[in-house]
KOLFI-383955 format. One line per 10 residues: number of its first residue (from 1); for each residue z, y, x of N, C-alpha, C, O, CB. Coordinates in Angstrom, 3 decimals. Glycine has a CB too. Layout:
NUM	Z Y X Z Y X Z Y X Z Y X Z Y X; ...
***
This chain:
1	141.363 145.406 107.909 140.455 145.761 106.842 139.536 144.570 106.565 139.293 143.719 107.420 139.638 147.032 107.206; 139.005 144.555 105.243 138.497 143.692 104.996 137.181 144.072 104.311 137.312 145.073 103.606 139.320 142.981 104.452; 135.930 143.541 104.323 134.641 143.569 103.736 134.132 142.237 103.628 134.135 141.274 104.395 133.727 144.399 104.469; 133.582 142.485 102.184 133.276 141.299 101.533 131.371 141.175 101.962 130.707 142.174 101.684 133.789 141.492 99.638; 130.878 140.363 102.393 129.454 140.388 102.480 128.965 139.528 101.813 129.509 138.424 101.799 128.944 140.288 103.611; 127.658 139.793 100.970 126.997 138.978 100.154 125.975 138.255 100.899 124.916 138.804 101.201 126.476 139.679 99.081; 126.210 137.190 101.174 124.538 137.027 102.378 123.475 136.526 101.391 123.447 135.928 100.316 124.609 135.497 103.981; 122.799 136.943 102.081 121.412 136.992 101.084 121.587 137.519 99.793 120.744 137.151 98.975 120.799 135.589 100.785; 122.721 138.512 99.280 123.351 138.681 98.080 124.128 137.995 97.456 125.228 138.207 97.967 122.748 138.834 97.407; 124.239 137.229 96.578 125.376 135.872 96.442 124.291 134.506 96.784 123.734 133.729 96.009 126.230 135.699 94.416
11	124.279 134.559 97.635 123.039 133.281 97.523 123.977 131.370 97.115 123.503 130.340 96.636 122.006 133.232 99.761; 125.155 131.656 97.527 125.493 130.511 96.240 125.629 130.877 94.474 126.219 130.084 93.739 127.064 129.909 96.626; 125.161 131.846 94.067 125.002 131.917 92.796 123.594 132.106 92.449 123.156 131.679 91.381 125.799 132.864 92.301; 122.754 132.816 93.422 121.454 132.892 92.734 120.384 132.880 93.971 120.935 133.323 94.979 121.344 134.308 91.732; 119.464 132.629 94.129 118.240 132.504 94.924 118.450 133.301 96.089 118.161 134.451 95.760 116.978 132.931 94.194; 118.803 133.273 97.276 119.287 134.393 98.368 117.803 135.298 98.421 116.755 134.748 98.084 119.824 133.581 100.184; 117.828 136.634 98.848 117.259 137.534 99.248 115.847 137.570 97.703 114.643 137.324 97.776 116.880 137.184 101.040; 116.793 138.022 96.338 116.316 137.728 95.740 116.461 139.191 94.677 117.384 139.764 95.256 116.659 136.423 95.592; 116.232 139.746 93.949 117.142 140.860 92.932 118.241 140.182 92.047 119.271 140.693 91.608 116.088 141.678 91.759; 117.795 138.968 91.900 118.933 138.192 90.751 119.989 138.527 91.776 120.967 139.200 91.449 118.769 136.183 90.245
21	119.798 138.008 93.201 120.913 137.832 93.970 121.463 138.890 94.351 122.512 138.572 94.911 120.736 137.160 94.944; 121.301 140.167 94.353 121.326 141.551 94.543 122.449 141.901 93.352 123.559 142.411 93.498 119.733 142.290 94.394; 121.832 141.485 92.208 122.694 141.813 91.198 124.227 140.668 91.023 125.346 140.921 90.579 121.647 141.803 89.851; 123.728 139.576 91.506 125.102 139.111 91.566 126.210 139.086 92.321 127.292 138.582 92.021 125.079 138.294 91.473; 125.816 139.826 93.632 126.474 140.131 94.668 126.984 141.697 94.018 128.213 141.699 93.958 125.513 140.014 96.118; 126.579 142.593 93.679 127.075 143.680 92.598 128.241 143.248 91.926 129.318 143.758 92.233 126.029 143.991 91.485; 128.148 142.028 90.699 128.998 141.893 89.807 130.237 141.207 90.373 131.384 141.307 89.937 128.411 141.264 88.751; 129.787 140.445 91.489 130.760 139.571 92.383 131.754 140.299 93.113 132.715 139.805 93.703 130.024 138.786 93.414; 131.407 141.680 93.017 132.118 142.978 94.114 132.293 142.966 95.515 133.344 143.172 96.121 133.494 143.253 93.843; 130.455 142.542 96.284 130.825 142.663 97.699 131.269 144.145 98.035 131.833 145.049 97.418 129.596 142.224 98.610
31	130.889 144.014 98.959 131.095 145.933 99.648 129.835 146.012 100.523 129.359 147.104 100.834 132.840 146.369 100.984; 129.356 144.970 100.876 127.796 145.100 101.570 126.858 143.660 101.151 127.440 142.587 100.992 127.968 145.192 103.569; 125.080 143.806 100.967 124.576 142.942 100.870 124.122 143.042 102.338 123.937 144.045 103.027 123.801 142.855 99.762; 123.964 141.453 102.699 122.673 141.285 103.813 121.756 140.261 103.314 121.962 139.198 102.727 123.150 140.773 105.397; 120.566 140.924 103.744 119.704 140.203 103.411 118.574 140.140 104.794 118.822 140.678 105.873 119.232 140.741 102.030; 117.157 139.273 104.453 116.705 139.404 105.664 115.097 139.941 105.287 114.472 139.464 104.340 116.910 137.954 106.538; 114.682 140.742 105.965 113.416 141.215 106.051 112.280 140.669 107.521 112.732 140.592 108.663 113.744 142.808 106.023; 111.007 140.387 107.225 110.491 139.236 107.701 109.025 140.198 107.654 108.519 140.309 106.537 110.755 137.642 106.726; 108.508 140.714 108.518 106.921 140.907 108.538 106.083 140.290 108.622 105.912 139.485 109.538 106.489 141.419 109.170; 105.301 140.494 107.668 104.058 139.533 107.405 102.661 140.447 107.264 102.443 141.031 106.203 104.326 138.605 105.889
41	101.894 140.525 108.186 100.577 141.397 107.900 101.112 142.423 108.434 101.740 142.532 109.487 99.982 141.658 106.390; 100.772 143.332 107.491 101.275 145.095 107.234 102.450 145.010 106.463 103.209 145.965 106.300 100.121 146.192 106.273; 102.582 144.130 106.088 103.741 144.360 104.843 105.594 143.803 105.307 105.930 142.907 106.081 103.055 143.135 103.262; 106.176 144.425 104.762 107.409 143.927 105.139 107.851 143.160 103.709 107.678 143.515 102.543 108.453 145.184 105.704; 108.497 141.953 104.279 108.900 141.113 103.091 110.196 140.607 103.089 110.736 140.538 104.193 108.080 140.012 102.934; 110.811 140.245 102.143 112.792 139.845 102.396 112.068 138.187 101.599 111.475 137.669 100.653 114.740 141.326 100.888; 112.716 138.019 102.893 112.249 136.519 103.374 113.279 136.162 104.323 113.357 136.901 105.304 110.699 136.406 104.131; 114.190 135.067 104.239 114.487 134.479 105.792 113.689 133.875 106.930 113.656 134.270 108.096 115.244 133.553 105.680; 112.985 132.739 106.331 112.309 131.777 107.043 110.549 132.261 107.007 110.165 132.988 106.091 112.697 130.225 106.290; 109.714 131.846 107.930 108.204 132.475 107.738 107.785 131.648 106.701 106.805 132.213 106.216 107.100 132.414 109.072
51	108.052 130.369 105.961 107.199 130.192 105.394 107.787 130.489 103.742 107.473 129.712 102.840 106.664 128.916 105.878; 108.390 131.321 103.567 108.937 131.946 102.477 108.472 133.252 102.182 108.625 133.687 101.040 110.222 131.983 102.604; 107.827 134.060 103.216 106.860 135.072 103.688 105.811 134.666 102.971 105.302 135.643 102.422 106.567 135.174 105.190; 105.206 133.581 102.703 103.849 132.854 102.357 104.092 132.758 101.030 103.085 132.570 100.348 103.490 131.394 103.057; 105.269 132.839 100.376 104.762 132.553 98.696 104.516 133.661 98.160 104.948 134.761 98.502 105.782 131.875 97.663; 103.603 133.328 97.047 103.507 134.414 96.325 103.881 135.892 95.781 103.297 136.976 95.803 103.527 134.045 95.890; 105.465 135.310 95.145 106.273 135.457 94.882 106.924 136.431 95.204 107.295 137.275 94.389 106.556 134.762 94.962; 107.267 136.492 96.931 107.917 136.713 98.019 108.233 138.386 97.233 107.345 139.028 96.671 106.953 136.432 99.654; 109.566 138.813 97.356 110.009 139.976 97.281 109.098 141.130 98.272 108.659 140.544 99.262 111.474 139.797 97.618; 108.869 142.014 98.257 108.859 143.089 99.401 109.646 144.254 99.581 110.058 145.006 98.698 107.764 143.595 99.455
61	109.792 144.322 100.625 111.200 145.637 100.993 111.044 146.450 100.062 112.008 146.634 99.319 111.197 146.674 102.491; 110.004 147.056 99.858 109.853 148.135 99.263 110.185 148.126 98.106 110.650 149.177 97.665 108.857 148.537 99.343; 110.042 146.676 96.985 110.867 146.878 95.472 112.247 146.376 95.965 113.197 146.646 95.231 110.205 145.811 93.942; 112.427 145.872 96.791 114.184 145.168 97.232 114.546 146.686 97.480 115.667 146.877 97.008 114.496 143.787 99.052; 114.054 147.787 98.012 114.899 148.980 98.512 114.802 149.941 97.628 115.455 150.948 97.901 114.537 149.545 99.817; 113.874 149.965 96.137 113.624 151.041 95.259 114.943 149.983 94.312 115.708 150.853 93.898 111.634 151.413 94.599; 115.346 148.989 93.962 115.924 148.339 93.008 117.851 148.600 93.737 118.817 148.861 93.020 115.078 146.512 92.889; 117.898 148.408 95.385 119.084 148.960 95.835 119.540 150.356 96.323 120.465 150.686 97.065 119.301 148.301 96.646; 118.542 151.110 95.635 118.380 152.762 95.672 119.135 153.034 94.314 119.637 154.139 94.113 116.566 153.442 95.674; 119.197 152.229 93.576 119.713 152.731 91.714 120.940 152.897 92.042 121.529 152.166 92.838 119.618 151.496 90.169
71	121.530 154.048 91.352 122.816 154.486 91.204 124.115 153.575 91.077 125.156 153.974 91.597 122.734 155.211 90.173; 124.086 152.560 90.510 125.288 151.204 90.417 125.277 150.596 91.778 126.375 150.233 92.200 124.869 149.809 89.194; 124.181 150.411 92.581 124.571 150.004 94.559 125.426 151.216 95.099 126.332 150.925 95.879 122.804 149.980 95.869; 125.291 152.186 94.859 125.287 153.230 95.402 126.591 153.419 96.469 126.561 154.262 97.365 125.169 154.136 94.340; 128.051 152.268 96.180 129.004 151.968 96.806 128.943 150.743 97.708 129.844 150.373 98.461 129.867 151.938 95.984; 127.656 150.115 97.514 127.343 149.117 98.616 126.605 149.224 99.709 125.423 149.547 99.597 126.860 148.217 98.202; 127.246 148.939 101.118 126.309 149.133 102.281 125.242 147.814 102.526 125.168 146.628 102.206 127.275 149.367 103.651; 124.723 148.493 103.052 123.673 147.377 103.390 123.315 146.668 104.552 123.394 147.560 105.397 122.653 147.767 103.155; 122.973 145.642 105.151 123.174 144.868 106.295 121.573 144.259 105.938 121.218 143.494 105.041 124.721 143.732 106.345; 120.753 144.954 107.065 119.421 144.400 107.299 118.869 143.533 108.167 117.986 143.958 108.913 118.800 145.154 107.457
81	119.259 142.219 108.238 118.775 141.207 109.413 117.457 141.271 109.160 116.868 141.058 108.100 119.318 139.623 109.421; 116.909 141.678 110.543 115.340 141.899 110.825 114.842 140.421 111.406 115.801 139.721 111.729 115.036 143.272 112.086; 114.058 140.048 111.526 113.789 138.797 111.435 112.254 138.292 112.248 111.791 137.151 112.212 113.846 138.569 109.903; 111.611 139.561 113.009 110.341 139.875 113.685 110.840 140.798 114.142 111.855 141.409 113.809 109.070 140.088 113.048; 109.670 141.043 115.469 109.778 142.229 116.356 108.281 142.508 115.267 107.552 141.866 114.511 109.752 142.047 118.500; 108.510 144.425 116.000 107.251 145.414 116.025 107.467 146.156 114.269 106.948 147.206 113.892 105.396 144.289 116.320; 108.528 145.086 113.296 108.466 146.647 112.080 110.218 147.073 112.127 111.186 147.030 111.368 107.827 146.065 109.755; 110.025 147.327 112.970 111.636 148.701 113.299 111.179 149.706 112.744 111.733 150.162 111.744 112.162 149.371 115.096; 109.749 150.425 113.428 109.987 151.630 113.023 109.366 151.961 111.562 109.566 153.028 110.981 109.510 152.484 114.064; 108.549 150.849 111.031 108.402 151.057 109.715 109.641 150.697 108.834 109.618 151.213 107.717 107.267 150.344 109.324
91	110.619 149.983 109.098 111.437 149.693 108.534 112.692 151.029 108.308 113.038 151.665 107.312 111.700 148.503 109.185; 113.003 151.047 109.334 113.576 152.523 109.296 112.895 153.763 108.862 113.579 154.786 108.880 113.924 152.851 110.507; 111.837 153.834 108.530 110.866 154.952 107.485 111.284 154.483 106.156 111.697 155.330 105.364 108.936 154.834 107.602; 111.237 153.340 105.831 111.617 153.048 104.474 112.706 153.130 103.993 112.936 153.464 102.831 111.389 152.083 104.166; 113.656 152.782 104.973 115.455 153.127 104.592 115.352 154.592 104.230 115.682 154.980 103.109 116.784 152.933 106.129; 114.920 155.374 105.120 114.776 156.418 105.207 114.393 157.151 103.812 115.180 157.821 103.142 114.014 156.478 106.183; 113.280 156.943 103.557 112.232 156.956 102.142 113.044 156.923 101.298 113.149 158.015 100.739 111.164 155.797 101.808; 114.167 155.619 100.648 114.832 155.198 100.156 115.633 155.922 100.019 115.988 156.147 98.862 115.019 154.392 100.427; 116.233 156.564 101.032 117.578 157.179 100.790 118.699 156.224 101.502 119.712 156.842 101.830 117.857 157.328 99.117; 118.699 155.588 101.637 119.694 154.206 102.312 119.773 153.716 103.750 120.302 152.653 104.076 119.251 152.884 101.697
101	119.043 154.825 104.814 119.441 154.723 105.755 121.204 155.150 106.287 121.669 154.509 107.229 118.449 155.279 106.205; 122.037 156.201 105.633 123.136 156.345 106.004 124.018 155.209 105.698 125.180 155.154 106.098 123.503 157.427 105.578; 123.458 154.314 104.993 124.706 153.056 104.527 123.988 151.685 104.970 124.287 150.613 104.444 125.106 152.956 102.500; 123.360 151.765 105.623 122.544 150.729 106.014 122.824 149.945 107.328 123.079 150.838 108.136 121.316 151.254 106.067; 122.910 148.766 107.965 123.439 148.587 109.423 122.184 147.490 109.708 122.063 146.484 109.010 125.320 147.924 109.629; 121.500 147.729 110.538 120.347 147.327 111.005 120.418 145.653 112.228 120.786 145.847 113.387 119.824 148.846 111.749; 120.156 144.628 111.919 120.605 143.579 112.884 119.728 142.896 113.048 118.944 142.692 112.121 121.618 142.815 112.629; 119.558 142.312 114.272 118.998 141.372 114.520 119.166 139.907 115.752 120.061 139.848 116.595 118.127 142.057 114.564; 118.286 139.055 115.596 118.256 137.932 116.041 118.680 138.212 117.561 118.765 137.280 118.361 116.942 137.279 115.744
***
């Protein structure tokens, strides 16, 4: 069997751990995105590296998991490289929240 993984979503087509990249890993037809989630503060952020955590910018789980909650993911699993200790269990509240804990595979370092 075979599964296609988008890392970071297509991150050779668009900005990894990004929604562009979310959506191009969609049109590209993985079967799972991974991406990486990175705590910063209170907040959980999809970030690889810490100082990508620091921009502005920076995605947070919470619109990365309301935007891969929409009905068109809905055949893609998800692959969560955690990237800090101590937000497991907020992280898994949010899959949860989401709806996307049953398709979800939780990893880490």
């Amino acid at each position: 069997m075979t599964i296609l993984i988008g890392h970071g979503g297509a991150s050779a087509i668009a900005p990894a751990n990004t929604i562009a990249s979310f959506d191009a890993a969609r049109r590209a037809g993985v079967d799972m995105i991974e991406f990486d989630v990175r705590p910063r503060g209170s907040r959980l952020l999809v970030a690889h590296l810490a100082p990508q955590a620091r921009w502005r910018g920076c995605l947070t789980l919470d619109d990365a998991l309301d935007h891969l909650a929409q009905p068109r993911f809905s055949q893609i699993a998800l692959n969560v490289d955690v990237k800090g200790r101590g937000c497991e269990s907020a992280l898994v509240a949010m899959l949860r929240g989401h709806g996307l804990m049953e398709r979800s595979l939780i990893s880490s370092q």
